[in-house]
C-alpha positions in Angstrom: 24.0 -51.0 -17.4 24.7 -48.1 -15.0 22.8 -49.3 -12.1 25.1 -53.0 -12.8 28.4 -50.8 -12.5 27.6 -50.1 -8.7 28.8 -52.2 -6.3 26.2 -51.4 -3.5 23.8 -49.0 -2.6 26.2 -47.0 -0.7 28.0 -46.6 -4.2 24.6 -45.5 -5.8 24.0 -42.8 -2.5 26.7 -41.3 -2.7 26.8 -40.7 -6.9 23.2 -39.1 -5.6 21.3 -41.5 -7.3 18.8 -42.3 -4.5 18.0 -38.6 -4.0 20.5 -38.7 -1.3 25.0 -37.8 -1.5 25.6 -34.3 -3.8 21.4 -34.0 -4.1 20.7 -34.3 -0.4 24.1 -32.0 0.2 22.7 -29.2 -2.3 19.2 -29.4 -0.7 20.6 -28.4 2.6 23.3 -25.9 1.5 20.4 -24.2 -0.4 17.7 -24.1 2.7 21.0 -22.4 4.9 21.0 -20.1 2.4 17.2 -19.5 3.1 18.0 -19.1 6.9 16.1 -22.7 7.0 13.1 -21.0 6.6 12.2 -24.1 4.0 12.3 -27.2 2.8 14.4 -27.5 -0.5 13.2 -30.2 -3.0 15.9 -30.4 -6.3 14.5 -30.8 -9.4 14.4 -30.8 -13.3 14.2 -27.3 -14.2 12.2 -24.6 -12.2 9.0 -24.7 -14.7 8.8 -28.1 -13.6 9.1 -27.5 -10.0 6.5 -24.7 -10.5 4.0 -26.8 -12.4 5.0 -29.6 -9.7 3.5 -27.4 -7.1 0.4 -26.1 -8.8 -0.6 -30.2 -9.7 -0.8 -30.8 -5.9 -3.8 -28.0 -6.0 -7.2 -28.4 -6.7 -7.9 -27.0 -10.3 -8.8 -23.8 -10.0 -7.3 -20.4 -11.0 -3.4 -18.9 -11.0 -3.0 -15.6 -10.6 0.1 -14.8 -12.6 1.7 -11.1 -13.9 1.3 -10.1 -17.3 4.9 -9.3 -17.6 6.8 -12.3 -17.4 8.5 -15.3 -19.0 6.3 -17.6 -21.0 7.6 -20.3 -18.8 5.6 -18.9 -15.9 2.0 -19.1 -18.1 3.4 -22.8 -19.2 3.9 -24.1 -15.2 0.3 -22.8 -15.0 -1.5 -24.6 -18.2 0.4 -27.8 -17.6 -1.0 -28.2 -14.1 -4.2 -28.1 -15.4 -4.9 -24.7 -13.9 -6.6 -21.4 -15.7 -4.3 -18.4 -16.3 -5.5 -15.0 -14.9 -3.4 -12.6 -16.1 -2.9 -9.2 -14.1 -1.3 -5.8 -14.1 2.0 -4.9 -13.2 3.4 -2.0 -10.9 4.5 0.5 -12.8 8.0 0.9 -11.6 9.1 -2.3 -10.3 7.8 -4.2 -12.7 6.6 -6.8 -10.5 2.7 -8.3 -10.0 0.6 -5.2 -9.2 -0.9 -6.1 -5.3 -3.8 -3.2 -6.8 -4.2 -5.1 -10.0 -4.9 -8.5 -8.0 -7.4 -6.6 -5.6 -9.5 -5.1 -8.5 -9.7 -8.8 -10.1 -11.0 -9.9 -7.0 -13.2 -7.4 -6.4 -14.5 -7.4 -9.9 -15.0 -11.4 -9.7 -16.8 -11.5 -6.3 -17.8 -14.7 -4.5 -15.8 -16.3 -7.6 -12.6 -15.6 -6.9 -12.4 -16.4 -3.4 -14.1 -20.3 -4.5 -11.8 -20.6 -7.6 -8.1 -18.7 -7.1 -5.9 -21.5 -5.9 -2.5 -20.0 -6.1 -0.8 -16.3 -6.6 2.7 -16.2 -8.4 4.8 -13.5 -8.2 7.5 -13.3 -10.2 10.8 -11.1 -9.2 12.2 -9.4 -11.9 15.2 -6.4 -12.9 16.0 -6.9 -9.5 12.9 -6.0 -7.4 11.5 -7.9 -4.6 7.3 -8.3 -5.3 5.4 -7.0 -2.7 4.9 -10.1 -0.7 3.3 -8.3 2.2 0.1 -7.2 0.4 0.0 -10.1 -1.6 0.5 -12.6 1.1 -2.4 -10.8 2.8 -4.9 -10.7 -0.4 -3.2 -14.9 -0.4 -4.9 -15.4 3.1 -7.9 -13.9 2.3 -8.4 -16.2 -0.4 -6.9 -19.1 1.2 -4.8 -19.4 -1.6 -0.8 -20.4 -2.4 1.8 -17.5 -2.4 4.4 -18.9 -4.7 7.1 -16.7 -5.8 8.7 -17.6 -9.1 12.8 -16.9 -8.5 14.0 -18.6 -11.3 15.6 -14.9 -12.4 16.5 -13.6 -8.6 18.5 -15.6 -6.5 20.9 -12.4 -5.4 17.4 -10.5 -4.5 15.8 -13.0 -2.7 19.5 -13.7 -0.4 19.2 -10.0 0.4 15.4 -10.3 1.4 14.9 -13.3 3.2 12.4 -12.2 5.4 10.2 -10.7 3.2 10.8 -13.7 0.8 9.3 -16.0 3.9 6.0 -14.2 3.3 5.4 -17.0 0.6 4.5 -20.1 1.0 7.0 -21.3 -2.0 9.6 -20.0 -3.8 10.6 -21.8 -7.0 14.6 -21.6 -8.4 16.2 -21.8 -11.5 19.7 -23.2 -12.0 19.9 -22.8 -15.5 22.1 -21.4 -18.1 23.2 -17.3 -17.2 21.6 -17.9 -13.3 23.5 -17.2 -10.3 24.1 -21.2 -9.9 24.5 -21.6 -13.6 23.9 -25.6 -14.9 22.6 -27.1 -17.8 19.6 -27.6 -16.2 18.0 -28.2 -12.8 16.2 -26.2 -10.6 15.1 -25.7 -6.6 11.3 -25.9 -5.1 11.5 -24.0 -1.5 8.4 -25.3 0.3 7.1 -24.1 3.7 4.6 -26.9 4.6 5.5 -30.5 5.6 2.2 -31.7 4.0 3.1 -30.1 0.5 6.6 -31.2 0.8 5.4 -35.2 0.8 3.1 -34.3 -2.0 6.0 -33.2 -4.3 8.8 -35.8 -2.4 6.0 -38.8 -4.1 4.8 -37.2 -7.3 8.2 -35.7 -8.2 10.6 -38.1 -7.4 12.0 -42.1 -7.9 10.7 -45.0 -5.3 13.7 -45.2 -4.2 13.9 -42.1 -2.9 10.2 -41.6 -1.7 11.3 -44.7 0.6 14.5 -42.5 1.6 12.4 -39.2 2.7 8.7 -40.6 3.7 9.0 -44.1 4.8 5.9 -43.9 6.8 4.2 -43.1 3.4 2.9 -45.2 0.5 5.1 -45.1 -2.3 3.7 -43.7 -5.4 4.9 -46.3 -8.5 3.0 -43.8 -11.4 5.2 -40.4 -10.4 5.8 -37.8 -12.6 9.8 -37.9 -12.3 10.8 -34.2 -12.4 14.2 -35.1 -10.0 17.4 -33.5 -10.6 20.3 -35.0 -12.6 23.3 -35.5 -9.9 25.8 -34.1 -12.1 24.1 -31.3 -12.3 23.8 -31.0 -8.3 27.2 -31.7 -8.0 28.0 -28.4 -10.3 25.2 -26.2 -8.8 27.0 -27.2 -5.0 30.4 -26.2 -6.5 28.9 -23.1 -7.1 26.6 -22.4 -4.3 30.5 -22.2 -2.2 30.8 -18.6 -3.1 27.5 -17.2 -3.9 27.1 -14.6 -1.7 30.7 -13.0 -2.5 29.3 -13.2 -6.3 25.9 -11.2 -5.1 28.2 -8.6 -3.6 30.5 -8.1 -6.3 27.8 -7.9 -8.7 26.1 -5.5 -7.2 29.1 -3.5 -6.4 29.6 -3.6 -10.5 25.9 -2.4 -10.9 25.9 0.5 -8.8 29.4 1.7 -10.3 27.7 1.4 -13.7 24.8 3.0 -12.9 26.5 6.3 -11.4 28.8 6.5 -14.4 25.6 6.8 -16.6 24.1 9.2 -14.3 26.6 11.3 -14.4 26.6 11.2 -18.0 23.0 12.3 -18.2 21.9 9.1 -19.6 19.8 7.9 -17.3 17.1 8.6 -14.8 16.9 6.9 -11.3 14.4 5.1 -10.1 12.5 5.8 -6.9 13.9 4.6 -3.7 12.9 1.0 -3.1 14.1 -0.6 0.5 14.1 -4.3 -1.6 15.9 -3.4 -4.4 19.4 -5.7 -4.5 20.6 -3.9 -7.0 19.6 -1.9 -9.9 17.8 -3.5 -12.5 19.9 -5.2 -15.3 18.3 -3.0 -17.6 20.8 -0.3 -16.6 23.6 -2.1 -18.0 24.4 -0.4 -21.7 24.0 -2.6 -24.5 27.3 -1.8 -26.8 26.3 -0.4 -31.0 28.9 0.6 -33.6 27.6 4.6 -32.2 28.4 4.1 -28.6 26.2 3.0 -25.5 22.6 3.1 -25.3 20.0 1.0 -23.2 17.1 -1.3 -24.4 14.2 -0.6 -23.9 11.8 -2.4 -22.5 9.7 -4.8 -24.8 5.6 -4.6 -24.3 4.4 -8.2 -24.6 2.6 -7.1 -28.0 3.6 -10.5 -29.6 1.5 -12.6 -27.2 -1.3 -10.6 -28.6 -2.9 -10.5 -25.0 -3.3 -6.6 -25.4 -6.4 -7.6 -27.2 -7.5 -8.7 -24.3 -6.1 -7.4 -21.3 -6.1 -3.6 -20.0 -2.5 -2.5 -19.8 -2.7 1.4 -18.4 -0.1 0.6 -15.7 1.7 -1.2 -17.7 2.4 1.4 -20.5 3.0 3.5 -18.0 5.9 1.3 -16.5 7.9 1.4 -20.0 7.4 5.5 -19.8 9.1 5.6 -17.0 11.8 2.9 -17.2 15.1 3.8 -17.4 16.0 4.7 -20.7 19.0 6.5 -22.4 17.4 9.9 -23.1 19.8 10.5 -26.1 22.8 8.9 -27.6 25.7 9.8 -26.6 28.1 11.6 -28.9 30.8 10.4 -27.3 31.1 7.0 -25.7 31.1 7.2 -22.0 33.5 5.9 -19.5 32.5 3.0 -18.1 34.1 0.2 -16.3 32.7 -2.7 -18.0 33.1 -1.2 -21.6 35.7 -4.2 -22.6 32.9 -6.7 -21.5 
């Protein structure tokens, strides 16, 4: 009934329907953004444009941090892939370059036959250390993917440390920078990779669009993005950077009001850090202001399993309120 309502397919390109109008549009506004360092592929959500990625691998091995959102491990198990869980850094919270090396070196000729991919994942506002993992990547001749789905603002402020990887995968879901109901964005450096995920991610119709000179691929898994939801995430993608910069003009206002309450300790200097991590802001109780802290994945009962020295040590030395306050601070956020 919906494809009857069009008049002609100039009617259906520009609702977006053919992968082209608002989708095209928000493909290309999002690679600017990128310094068109990329190719940008719109899609379903960003654990399926992870798991979209890792399927056009050879089954092998994914290299993923302990410390992250399930949705990470899911992208890995439903390419088909094995999960090899590693150690974070203790401060940034981000895949531990030293953790990956002593895998390797513990899993020697192994791991240079079977890792196919490395996935950092961004988090609290920290940029991974892409250089040394992009170089342990090469020696493997493996994928650097970086999973953004929670770092938009970091990445904008780091783009040439973000082109270290080969992809970068983007969420646009609820409470993200371009907030929709769903959606998400695959940043792809390779031509060759690009094609893979244009025929096993998206319609006929739009596998004619981008790669004519190709056979189409009538059994694709259809991961493409809904065009209402493009249209919202270009609405929103008009102002992003102002949004970056106010936000981290709000964190760093925040964060020297609790210092100089004695609340908090600050982290090291970090040249990549956007701005400070979210755990900073103070979560509001009946007795004042006070600050998370920082859950160790205990539930996913992988401490069994897997040796977490640096990672204990990371939650020591998070920020954390050192007492609560007798009086509530100051701050200029308290009403939100």
């Amino acid at each position: 009934c919906l494809m009857h309502n069009y008049d002609d397919n100039q009617d259906m390109i520009k609702a977006g329907l053919l992968g082209d109008g608002v989708v095209r549009e928000l493909e290309h506004q999002f690679g600017d953004l990128l310094h068109n360092r990329y190719r940008c592929l719109s899609v379903t959500n960003a654990t399926c444009g992870l798991a979209a990625v890792l399927r056009c691998l050879r089954p092998g091995n994914v290299i993923v941090p302990l410390f992250t959102s399930p949705a990470t491990w899911a992208a890995v198990g439903h390419a088909g892939h094995e999960i090899v869980f590693c150690d974070i850094d203790p401060v940034s919270v981000c895949l531990s370059p030293q953790a990956v090396s002593r895998y390797i070196d513990k899993s020697r000729p192994q791991a240079r036959q079977a890792v196919r991919a490395i996935v950092a994942v961004n988090i609290f506002g920290h940029l991974s250390d892409l250089m040394s993992l992009s170089q342990i990547a090469q020696e493997l001749e493996a994928f650097l993917i970086v999973d953004a789905a929670q770092s938009l603002a970091t990445c904008l402020s780091n783009v040439d440390e973000l082109s270290l990887a080969d992809v970068a995968i983007f969420s646009l879901g609820p409470n993200k920078w371009l907030a929709c109901a769903d959606g998400g964005m695959i940043a792809v450096k390779k031509f060759d990779l690009w094609t893979a995920l244009i025929r096993s991610t998206q319609p006929v119709q739009r596998q004619l669009l981008d790669i004519p000179h190709k056979p189409v691929n009538p059994v694709h898994y259809n991961s493409r993005i809904n065009p209402y939801t493009a249209k919202q995430a270009l609405a929103a993608l008009q102002d992003i950077r102002q949004r970056c910069t106010r936000c981290q003009e709000e964190q760093s206002a925040i964060v020297a009001e609790l210092m100089d309450c004695g609340l908090i300790e600050p982290l090291p200097d970090n040249a990549h850090l956007a701005f400070e991590p979210l755990t900073a802001i103070p979560v509001k109780r009946l007795d004042g202001y006070y600050l998370d802290e920082l859950p160790v994945p205990i539930y996913t009962h992988l401490t069994d399993t897997v040796d977490l020295p640096e990672t204990i040590r990371q939650f020591c030395h998070r920020k954390v309120i050192r007492q609560k306050p007798s009086a509530q601070p100051s701050l200029r956020r308290s009403e939100q």
